[in-house]
N, C-alpha and C positions, 0 to 999 in steps of 0.2 A: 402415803407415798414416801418411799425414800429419800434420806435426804440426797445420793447419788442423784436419781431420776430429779427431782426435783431441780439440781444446779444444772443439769441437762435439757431441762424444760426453760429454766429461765436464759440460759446461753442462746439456746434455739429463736427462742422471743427477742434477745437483742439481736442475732443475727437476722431473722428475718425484718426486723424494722430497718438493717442499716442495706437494706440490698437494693442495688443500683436498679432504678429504675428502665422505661425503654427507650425513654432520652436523653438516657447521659450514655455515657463512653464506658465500653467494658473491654477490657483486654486479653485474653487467656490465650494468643497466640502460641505455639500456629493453629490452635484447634478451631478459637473463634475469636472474631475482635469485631465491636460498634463501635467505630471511631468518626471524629467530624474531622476530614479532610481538608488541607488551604482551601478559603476560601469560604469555608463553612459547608461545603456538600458530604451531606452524610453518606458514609460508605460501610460496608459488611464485609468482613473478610474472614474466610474459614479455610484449614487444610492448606497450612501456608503460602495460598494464596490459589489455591488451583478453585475455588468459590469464591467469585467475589458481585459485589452488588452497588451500585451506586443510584444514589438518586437527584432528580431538580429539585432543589431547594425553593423554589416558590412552590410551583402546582405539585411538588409531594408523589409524582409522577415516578416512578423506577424508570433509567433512560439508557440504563447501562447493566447488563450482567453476562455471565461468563461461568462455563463447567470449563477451565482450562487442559489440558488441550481442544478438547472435544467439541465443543459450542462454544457460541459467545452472539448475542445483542446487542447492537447501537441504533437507539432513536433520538435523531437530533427532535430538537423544541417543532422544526417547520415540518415534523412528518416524513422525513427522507430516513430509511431504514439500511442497515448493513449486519446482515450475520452471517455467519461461518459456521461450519459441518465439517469438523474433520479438516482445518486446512490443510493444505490449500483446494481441495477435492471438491465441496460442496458450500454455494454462498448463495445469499437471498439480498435484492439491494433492488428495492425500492424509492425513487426520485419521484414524490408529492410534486412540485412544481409539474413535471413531464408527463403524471399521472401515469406512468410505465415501469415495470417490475419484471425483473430479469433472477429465477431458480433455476440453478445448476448443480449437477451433481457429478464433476470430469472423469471420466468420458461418457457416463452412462447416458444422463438424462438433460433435458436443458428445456426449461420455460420459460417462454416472454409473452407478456401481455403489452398494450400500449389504448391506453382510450384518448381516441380521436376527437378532433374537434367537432364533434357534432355530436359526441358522445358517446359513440360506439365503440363497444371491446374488443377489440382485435387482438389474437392470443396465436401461438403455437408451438407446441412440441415436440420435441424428437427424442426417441428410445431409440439406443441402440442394443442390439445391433439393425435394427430396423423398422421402425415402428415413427411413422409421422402426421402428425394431425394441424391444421392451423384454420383460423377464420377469418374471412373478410369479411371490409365495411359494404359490402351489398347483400351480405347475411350466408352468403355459400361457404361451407366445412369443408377443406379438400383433404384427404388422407389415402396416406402411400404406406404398404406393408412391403417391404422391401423381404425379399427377392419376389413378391407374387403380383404385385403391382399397385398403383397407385396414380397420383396426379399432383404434385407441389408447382407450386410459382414464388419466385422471389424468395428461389433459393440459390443459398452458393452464387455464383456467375450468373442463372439461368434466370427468365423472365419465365419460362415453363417448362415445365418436364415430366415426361408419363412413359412410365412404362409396365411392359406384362414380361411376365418370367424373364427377368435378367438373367444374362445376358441374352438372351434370344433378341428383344424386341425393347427400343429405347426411341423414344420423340424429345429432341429438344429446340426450345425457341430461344432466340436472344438475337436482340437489336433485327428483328424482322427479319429473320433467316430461321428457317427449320431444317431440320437436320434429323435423317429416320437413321438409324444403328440398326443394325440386324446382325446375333451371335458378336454382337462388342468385345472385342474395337475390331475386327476382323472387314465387315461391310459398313460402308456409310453413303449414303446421296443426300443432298444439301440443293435447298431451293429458296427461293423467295429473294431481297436485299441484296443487291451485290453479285447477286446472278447464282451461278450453279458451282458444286463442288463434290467429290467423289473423292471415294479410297475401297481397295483390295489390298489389304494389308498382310502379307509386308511386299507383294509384288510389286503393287504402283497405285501413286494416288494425286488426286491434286486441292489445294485448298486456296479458292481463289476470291477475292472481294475487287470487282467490277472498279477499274479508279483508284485499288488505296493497293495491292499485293498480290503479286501470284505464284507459289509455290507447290512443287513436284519433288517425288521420290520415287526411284525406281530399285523394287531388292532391298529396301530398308532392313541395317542402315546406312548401306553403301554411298548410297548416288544419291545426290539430292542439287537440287538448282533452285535459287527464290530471285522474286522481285517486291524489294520493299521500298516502302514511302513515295509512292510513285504519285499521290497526291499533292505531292509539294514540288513537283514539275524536275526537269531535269538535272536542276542544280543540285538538288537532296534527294534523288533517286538513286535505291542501293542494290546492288548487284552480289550473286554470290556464286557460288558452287563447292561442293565437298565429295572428297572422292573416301570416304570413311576407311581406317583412322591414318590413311596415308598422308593426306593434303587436303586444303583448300582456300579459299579466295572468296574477299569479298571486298567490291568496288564501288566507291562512289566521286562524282570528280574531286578530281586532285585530293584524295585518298583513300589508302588501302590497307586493307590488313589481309596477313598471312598466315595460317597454320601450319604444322608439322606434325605427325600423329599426335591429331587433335587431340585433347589439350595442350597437350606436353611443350611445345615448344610455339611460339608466336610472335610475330611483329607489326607494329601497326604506324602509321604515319597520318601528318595530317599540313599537305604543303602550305595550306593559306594561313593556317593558325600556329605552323612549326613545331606541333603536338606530334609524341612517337610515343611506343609502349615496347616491351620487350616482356616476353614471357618465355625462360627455359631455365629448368625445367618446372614448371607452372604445376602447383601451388609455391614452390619450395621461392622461386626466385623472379622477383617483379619490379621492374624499373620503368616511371611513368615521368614525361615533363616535359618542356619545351614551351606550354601555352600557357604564359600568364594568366589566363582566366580559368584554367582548369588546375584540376589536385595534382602535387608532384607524390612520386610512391619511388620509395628502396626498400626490400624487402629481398633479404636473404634468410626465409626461414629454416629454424629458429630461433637462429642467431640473434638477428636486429633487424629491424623494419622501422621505417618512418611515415609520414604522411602528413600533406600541410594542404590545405586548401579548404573551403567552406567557415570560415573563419573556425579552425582547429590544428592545429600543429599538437603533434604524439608520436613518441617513439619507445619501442618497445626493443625488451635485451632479454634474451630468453624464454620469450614467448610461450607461454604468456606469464611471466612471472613477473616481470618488472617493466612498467610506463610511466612514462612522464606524458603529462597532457596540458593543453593551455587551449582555452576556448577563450572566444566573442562573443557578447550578448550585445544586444542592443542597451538591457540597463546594467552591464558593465560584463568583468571578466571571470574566472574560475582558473585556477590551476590547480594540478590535482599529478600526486606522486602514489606507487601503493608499489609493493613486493611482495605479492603472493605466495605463504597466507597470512604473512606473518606482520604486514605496515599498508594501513591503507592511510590516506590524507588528502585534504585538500581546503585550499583558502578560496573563498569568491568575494569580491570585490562590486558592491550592489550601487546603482548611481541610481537620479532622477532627472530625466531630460523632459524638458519640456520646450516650448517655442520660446518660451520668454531663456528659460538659465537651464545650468546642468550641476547638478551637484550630489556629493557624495550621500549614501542610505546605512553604510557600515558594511562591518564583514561579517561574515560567516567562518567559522571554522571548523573544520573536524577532522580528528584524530583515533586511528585505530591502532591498539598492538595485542595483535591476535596471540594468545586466547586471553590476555592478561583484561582491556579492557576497552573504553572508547570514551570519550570526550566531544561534547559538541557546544559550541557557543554561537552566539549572534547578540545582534542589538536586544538586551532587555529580558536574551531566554538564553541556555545552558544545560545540558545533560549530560550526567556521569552515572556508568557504567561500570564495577568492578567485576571483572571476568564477564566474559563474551566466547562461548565456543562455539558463535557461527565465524565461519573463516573468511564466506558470502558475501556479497553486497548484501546493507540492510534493508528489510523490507519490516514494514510496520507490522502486518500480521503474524511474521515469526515473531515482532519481540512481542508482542499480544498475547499470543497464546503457548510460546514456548521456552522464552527468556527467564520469566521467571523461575525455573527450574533450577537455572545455573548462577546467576545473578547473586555474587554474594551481600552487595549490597550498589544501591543506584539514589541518583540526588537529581531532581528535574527543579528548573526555577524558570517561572515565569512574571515578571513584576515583581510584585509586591508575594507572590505563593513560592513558599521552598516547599520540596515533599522528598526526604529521604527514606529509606526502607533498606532495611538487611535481609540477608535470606528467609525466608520464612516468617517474616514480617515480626521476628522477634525485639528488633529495635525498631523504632519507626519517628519522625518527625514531621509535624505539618506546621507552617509556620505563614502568616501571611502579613496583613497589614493591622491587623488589629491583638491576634496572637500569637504566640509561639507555644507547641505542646508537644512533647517527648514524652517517652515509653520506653518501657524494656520488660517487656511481657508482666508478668505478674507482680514483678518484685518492683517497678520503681516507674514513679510518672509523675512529669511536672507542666505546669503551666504557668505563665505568664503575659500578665496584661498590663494596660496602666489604665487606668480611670481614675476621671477627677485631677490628673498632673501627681497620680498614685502611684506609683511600680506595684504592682502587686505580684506577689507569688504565693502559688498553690504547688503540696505535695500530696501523691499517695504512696505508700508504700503497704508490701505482704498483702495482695487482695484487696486493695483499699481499705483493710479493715483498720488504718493510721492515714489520718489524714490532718493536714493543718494549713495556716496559709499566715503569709507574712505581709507587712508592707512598710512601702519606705520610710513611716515617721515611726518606723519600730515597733510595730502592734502585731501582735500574736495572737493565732486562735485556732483552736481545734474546731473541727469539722468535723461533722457526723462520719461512721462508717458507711461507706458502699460495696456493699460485697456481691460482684467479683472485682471493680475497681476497675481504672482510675472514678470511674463515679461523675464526671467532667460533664456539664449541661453541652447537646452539640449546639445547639446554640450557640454564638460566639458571643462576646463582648465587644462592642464597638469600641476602639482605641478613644479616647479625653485624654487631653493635654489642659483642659480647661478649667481651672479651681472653681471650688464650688458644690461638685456635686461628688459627692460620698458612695461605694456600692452599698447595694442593701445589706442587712446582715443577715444571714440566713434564715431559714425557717427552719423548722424542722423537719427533717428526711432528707436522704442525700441526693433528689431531685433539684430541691430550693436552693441549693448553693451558688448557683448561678448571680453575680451581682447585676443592678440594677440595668435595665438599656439591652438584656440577652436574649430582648425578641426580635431583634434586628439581626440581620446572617448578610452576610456578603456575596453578591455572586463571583463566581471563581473565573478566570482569566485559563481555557482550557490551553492545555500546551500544545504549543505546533507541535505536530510531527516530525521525526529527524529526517523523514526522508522529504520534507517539504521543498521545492525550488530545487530538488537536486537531479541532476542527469546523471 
């Protein structure tokens, strides 16, 4: 053998001894990175981040992964399931406590199951553009091919529905009235509940409930007369007629309202409560108020519009670009500013009331400046955001599967866990209560612990193939190579303060470097969600 081959042979031989096992930390981002996450949850991240993997740290369980954009699964510990197809298009979400599981695929397909208290699978699904199957708990499959026919119950509004070649021929039941359709919506006759009801449409028709309402059309959509609420006797019995789109009227004692080529123009009054409305020309301009117990409205759109009532006051200038808004909560307040698309904001203000006291919970904050970035705090948790090209209100499943794209770099802290990440997961920081661990892809990664009332520090550098580690009474030592590096046990080291007990020193292979006490892992404090508590 050459001596060439030979030095080639034995490089090979140290290299494969110093190579990071499958439970330490390897970095080579963005291609591939095994890192242990705050908190101690091992996670995998491939393709700068569009593969990622997470696992429980007790039962060893995988409870999290993700083809980003494309896919993505979440199983919490109790069995309740959440995945995504293509959001926002197709999701699977499973609720173990309800034993009921709801697949969708918008607009095509849509499955829900539900097992009943007696144990029975109750299921049904709809294809569109028309194809519907479902089972009851008395073991009967009902299924409708729409337009040729079929049979549903406790669908949509209806307690039942059947019909043969739509439109020719339609049955529907609800609240003990049937109702036949013939060549829909053209013929209808209505029996059972409430008495009878008819339409020739658009000649004349009537739709009446025996007690609660009785309304007629003639020439629709000209003529039309109703009587409503006649259940509540004559006090709150309401009166109308429309003579289409010229006028009309509608009366109930001591108040009324008026149209003018409906919609456009309206007035409403209400003498007992001193409540009036003004609409002209409607949508553009709307003034509401008089009745203390009801919402006051100015609205000259798109100018400016106001609105106070329902414990919320908001006013809007350029609609829809700029509001101010201020809510009530029962456990406290929210105010909330945004200039679309460029500034959204808002502080809420959290209490705790109880019968005995009432006291403060802290705030909430959050800050947008579109597309630069976002900021959120609260008691004990914090998100940062560097660049955000959603312009939108946030939704968790956009930053799930689409944020990462843009996102030059983001910092989430909850407790005792920081976790920063840069683009493409080329810098990265996990940081908790027992350690602190940085990266920068291949070229550099450090950790720090303390054991024993030790500071200790660990480095890698170039593939892990230098490593060494320091500590605070001044002791130095090289550590094995782990090639591809950092080399780092996920394991963590439980933080000592307490003199006394020493880490181990190595063994050999860059597995063993781990010091003493690093079969103990912490579980992780998961981050709220940004869009938690928020309206």
């Amino acid at each position: 053998m050459s001596p060439g081959a030979r030095m080639l042979g034995l490089a090979a031989l140290a290299l494969g001894a110093g190579c990071a096992g499958p439970e330490t930390e390897r970095n080579l981002a963005p291609f591939f990175s095994s890192h242990s996450a705050a908190g101690g949850v091992p996670e995998v991240e491939a393709l700068g981040g569009a593969v990622i993997s997470r696992k429980d740290q007790e039962s060893d369980d995988r409870r999290y992964w993700a083809v980003r954009p494309i896919l993505s699964n979440r199983t919490a510990a109790n069995g309740d399931q959440r995945a995504w197809f293509i959001p926002p298009f197709g999701q699977i979400k499973k609720d173990a406590s309800q034993q009921s599981e709801v697949s969708q695929f918008i607009p095509l397909v849509r499955y829900a199951s539900q097992i009943e208290d007696d144990g029975f699978k109750t299921w049904s699904l709809l294809v569109l553009p028309g194809v519907y199957l479902s089972s009851h708990e008395d073991g009967r499959v009902q299924r409708a091919f729409f337009p040729f026919g079929g049979v549903v119950e406790k669908f949509l509004s209806l307690d039942r529905g059947t019909f043969a070649l739509f439109p020719l021929w339609l049955r529907t039941e609800r609240d003990g009235r049937t109702t036949d359709h013939f060549l829909w919506p053209f013929f209808s006759i209505s029996r059972g509940a409430g008495g009878t009801a008819w339409r020739v449409w658009p000649i004349a028709g009537n739709v009446s409930w025996d007690g609660r309402y009785d309304r007629w059309f003639f020439l629709w959509p000209f003529f039309h007369w109703q009587r409503n609420d006649v259940q509540f006797g004559a006090e709150q019995e309401r009166s109308s007629w429309m003579f289409w789109p010229i006028g009309g009227q509608a009366r109930r004692p001591q108040a009324s309202s008026t149209s003018v080529i409906w919609p456009i123009f309206g007035y409403a009054q209400d003498e007992r409560s001193g409540f009036w409305a003004w609409d002209g020309p409607w949508p553009l301009v709307v003034f509401q108020g008089g009745d203390p117990e009801r919402a006051t409205r100015k609205r000259v759109w798109p100018f400016y519009s106001s609105y106070k009532g329902d414990g919320m006051t908001s006013r809007w200038v350029a609609w829809p670009l700029v509001n101010w808004r201020h809510e009530e909560y029962d456990d406290g307040n929210k105010d909330t500013f945004k200039a679309f698309p460029f500034w959204r904001s808002y502080t809420r203000e959290r209490t705790f009331v109880t019968p005995q006291s009432t006291g403060p919970l802290g705030t909430e904050k959050y800050r947008k400046a579109w597309p630069f970035g976002r900021l959120r705090t609260a008691p004990d948790v914090s998100a940062f955001h560097l660049v955000d090209l959603n312009p939108f209100p946030d939704y968790d499943f956009v930053d799930e599967h689409y944020a990462w794209l843009w996102e030059l770099y983001t910092r989430r802290r909850e407790g005792d866990n920081v976790r920063g990440r840069s683009w493409l997961g080329l810098w990265r920081r996990e940081r908790d209560a027992d350690e602190d661990r940085r990266s920068l892809s291949v070229l550099w990664s450090a950790r720090d612990y303390t054991r024993a009332g030790r500071p200790t520090r660990e480095r890698s550098l170039l593939f892990g193939l230098l490593r060494y580690r320091t500590t605070g009474d001044g002791g130095f030592e090289l550590l094995p190579p782990s090639f591809p590096g950092p080399g780092w046990p996920m394991r963590r080291t439980p933080s000592s303060t307490a003199p006394g007990i020493t880490p181990e020193r190595p063994a050999q292979g860059a597995a063993s470097a781990a010091p003493l006490g690093a079969d103990r892992m912490r579980r992780p404090i998961a981050m709220a969600p940004e869009s938690a508590q928020r309206r």
